[in-house]
PDB file with one MODEL, atoms N, CA, C and O in Angstrom:
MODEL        1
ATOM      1  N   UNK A   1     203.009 190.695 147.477  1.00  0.00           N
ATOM      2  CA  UNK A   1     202.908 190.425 146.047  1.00  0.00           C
ATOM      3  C   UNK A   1     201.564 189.778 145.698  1.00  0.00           C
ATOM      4  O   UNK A   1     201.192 189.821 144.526  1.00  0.00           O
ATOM      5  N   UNK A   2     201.157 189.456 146.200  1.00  0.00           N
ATOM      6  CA  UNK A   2     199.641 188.118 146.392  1.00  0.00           C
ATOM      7  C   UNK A   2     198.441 189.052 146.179  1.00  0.00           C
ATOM      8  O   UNK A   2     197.502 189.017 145.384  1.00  0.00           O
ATOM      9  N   UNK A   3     198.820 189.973 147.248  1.00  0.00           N
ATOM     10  CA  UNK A   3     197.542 191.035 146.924  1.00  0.00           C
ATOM     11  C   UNK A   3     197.583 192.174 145.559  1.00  0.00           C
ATOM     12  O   UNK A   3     196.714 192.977 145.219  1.00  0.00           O
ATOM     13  N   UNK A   4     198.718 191.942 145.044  1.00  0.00           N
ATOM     14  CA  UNK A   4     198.435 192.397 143.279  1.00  0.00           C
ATOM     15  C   UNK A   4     197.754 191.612 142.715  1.00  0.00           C
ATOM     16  O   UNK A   4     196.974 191.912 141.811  1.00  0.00           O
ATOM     17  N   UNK A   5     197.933 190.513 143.145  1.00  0.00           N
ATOM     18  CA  UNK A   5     196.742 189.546 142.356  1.00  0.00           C
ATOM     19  C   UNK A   5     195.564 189.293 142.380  1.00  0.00           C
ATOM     20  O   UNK A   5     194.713 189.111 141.509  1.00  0.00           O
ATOM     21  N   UNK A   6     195.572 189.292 143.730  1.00  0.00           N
ATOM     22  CA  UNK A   6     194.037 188.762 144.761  1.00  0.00           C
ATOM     23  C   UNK A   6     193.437 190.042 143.980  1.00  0.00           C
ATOM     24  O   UNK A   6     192.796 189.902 142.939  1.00  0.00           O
ATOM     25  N   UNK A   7     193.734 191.491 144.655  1.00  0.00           N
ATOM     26  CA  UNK A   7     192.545 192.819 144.634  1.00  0.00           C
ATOM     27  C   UNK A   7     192.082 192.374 143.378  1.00  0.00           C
ATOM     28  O   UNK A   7     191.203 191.525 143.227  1.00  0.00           O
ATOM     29  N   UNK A   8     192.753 193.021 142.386  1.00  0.00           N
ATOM     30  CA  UNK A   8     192.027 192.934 140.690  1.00  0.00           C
ATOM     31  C   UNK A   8     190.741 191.583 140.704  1.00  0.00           C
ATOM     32  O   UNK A   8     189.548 191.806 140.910  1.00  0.00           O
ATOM     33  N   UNK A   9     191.218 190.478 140.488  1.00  0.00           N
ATOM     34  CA  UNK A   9     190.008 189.329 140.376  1.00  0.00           C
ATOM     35  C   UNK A   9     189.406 189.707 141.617  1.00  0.00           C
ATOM     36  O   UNK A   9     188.194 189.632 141.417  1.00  0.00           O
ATOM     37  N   UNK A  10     189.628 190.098 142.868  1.00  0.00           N
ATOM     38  CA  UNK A  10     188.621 190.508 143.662  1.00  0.00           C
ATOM     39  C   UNK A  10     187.057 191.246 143.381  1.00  0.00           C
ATOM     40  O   UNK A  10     185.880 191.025 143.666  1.00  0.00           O
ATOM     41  N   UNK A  11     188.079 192.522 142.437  1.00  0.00           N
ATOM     42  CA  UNK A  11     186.975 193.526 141.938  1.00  0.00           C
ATOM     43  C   UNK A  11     186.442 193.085 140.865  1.00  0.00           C
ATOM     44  O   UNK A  11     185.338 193.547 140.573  1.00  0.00           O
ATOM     45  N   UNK A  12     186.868 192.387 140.249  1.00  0.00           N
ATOM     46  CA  UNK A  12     186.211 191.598 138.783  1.00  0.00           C
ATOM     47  C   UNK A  12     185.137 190.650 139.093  1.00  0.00           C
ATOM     48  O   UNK A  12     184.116 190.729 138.410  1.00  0.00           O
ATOM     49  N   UNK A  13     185.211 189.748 140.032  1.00  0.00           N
ATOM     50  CA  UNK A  13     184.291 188.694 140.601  1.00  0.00           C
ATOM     51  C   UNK A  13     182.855 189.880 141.688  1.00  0.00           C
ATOM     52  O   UNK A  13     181.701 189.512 141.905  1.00  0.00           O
ATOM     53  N   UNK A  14     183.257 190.761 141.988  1.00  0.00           N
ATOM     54  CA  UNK A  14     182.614 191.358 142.763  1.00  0.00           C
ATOM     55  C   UNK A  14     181.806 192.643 141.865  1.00  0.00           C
ATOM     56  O   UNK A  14     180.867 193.255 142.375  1.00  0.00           O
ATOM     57  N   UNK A  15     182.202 192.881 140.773  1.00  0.00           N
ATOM     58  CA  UNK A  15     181.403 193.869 139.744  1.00  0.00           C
ATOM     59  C   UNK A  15     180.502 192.751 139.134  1.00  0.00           C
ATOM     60  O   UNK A  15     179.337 193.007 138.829  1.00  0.00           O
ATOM     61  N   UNK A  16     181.118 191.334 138.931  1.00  0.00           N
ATOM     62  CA  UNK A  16     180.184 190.828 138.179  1.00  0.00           C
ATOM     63  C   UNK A  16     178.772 190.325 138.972  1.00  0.00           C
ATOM     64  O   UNK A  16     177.642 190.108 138.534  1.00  0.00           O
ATOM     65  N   UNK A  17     179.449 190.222 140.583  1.00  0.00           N
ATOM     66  CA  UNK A  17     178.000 189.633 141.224  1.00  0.00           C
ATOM     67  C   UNK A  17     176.949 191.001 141.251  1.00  0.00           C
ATOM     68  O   UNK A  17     175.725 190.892 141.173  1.00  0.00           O
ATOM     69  N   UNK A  18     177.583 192.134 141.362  1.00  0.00           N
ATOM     70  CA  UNK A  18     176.644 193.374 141.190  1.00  0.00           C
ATOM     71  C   UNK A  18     175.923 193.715 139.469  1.00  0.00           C
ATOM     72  O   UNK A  18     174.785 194.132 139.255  1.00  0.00           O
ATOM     73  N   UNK A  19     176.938 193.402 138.475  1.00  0.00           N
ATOM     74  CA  UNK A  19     176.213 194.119 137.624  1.00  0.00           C
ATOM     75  C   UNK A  19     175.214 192.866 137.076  1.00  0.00           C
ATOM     76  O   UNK A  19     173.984 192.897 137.025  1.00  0.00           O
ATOM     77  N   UNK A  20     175.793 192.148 136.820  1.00  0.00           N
ATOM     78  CA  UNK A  20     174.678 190.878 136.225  1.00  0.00           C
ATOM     79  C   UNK A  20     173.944 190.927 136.479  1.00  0.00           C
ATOM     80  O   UNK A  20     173.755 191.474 137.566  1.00  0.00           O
ATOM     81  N   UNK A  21     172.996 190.482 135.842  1.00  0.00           N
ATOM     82  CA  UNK A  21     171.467 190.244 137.055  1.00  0.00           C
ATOM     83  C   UNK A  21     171.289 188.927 137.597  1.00  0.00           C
ATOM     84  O   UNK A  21     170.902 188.684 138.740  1.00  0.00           O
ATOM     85  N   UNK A  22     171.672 187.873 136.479  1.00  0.00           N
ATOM     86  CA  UNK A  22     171.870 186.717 136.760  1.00  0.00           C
ATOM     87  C   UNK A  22     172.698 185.442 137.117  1.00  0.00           C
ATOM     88  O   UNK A  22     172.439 184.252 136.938  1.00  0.00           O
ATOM     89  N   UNK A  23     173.838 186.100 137.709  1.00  0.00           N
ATOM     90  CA  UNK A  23     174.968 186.330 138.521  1.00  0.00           C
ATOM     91  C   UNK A  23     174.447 185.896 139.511  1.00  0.00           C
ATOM     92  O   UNK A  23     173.788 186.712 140.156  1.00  0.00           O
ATOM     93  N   UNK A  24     174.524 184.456 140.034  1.00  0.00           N
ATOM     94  CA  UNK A  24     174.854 184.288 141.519  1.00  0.00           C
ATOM     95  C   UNK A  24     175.685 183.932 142.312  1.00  0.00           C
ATOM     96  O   UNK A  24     176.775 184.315 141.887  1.00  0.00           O
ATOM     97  N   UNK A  25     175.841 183.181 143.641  1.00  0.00           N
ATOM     98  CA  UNK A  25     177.015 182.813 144.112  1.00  0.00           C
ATOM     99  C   UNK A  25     177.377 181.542 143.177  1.00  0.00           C
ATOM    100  O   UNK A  25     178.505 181.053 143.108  1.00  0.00           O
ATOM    101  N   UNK A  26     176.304 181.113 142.510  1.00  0.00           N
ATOM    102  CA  UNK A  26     177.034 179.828 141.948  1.00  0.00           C
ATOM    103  C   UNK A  26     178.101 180.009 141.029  1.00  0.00           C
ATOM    104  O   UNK A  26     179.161 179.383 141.000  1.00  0.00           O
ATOM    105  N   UNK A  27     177.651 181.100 140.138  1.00  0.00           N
ATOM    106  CA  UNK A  27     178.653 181.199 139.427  1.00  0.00           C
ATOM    107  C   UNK A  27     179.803 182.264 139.503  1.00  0.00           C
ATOM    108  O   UNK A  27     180.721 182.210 138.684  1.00  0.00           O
ATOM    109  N   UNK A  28     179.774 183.061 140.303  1.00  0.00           N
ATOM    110  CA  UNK A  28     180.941 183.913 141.172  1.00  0.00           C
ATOM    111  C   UNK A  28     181.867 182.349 141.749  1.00  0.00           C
ATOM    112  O   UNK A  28     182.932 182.225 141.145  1.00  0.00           O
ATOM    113  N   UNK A  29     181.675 181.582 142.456  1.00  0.00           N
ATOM    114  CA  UNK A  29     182.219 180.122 142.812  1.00  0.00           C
ATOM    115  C   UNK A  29     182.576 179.637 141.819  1.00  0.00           C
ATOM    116  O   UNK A  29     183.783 179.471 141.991  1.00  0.00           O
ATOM    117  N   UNK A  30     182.300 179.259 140.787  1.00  0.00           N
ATOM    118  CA  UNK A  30     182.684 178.380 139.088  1.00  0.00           C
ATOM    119  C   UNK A  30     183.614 179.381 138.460  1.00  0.00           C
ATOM    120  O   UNK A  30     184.524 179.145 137.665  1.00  0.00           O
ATOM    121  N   UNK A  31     183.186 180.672 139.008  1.00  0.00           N
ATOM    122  CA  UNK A  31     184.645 181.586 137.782  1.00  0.00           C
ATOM    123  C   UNK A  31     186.025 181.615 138.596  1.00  0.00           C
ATOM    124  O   UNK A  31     187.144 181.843 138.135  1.00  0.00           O
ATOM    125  N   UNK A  32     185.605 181.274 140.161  1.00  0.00           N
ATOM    126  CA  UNK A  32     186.656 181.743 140.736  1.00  0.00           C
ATOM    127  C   UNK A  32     187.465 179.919 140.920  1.00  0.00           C
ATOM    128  O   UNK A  32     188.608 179.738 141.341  1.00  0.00           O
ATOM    129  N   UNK A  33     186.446 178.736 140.454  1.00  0.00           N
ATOM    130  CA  UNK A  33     187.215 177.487 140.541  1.00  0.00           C
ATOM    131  C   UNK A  33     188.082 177.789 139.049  1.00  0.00           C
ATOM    132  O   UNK A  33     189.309 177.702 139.012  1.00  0.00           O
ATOM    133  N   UNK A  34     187.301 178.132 137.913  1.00  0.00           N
ATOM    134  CA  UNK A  34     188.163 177.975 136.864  1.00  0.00           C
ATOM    135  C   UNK A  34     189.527 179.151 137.107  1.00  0.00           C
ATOM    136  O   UNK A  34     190.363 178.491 136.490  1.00  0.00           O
ATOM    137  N   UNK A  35     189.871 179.703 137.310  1.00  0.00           N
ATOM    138  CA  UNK A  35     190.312 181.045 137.875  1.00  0.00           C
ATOM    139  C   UNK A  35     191.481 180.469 138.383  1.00  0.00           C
ATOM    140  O   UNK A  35     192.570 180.576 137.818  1.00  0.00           O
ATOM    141  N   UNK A  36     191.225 179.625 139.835  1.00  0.00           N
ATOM    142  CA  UNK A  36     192.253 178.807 140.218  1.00  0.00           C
ATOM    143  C   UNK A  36     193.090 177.798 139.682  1.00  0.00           C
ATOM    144  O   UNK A  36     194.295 177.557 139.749  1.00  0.00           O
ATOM    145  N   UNK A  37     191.729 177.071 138.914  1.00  0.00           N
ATOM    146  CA  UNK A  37     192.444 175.992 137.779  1.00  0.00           C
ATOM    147  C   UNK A  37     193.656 176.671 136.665  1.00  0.00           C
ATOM    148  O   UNK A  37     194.856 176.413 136.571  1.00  0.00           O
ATOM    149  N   UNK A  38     192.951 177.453 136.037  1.00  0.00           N
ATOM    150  CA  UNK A  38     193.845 178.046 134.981  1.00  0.00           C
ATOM    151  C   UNK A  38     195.220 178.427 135.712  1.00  0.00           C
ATOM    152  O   UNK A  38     196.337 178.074 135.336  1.00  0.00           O
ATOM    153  N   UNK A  39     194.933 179.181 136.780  1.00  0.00           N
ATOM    154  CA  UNK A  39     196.636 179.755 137.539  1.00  0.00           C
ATOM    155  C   UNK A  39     197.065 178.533 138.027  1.00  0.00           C
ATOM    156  O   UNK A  39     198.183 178.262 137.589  1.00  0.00           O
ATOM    157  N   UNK A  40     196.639 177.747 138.717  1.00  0.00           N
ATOM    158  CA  UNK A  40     197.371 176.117 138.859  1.00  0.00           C
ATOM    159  C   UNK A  40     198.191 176.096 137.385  1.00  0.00           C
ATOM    160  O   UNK A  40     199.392 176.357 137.327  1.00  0.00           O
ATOM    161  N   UNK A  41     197.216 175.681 135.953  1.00  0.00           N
ATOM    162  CA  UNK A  41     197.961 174.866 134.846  1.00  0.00           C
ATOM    163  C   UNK A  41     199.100 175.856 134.432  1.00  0.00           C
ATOM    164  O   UNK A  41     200.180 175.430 134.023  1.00  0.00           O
ATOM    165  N   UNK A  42     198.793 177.339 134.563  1.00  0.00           N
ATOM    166  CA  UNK A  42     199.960 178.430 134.026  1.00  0.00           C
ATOM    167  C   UNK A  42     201.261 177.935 134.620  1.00  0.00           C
ATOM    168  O   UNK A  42     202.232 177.528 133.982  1.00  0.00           O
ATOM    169  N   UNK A  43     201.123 178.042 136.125  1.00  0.00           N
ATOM    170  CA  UNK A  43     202.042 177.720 137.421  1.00  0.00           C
ATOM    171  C   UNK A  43     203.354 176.268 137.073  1.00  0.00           C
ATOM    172  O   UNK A  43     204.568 176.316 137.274  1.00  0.00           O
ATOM    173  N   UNK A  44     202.603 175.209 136.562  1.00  0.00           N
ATOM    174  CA  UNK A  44     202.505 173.826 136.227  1.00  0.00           C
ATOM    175  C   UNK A  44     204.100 173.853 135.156  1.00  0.00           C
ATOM    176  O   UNK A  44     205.211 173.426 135.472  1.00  0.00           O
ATOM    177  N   UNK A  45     203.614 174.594 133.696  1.00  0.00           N
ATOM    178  CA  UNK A  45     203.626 174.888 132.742  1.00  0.00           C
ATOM    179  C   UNK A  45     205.226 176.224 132.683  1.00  0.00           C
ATOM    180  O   UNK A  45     206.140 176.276 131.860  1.00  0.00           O
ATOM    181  N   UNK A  46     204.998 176.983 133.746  1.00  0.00           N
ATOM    182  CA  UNK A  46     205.982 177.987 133.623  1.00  0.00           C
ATOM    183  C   UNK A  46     207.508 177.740 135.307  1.00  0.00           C
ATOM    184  O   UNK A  46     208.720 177.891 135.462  1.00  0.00           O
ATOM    185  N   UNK A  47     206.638 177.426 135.891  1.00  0.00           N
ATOM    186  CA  UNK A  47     207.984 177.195 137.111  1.00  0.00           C
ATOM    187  C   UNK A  47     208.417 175.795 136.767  1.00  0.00           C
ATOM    188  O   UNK A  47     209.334 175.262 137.391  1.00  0.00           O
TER     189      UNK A  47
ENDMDL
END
């Protein structure tokens, strides 16, 4: 079930380090902390 989740933001974080130009690991790292944060507060909020 995990990997319905994981692939998609996989390919989303990974189109953006390709198409951007100014796209680096820093911020591929910051989308994927907020990313976690947000599914933490959903998680929090709904179970």
């Amino acid at each position: 079930m995990q990997v319905l989740f994981t692939f998609p933001i996989g390919l989303v974080f990974g189109f953006a380090k390709y198409k951007i130009k100014n796209c680096g690991y820093i911020g591929v790292a910051f989308g994927h902390g907020l990313y976690d944060f947000l599914i933490t507060l959903v998680r929090m909020f709904i179970a």
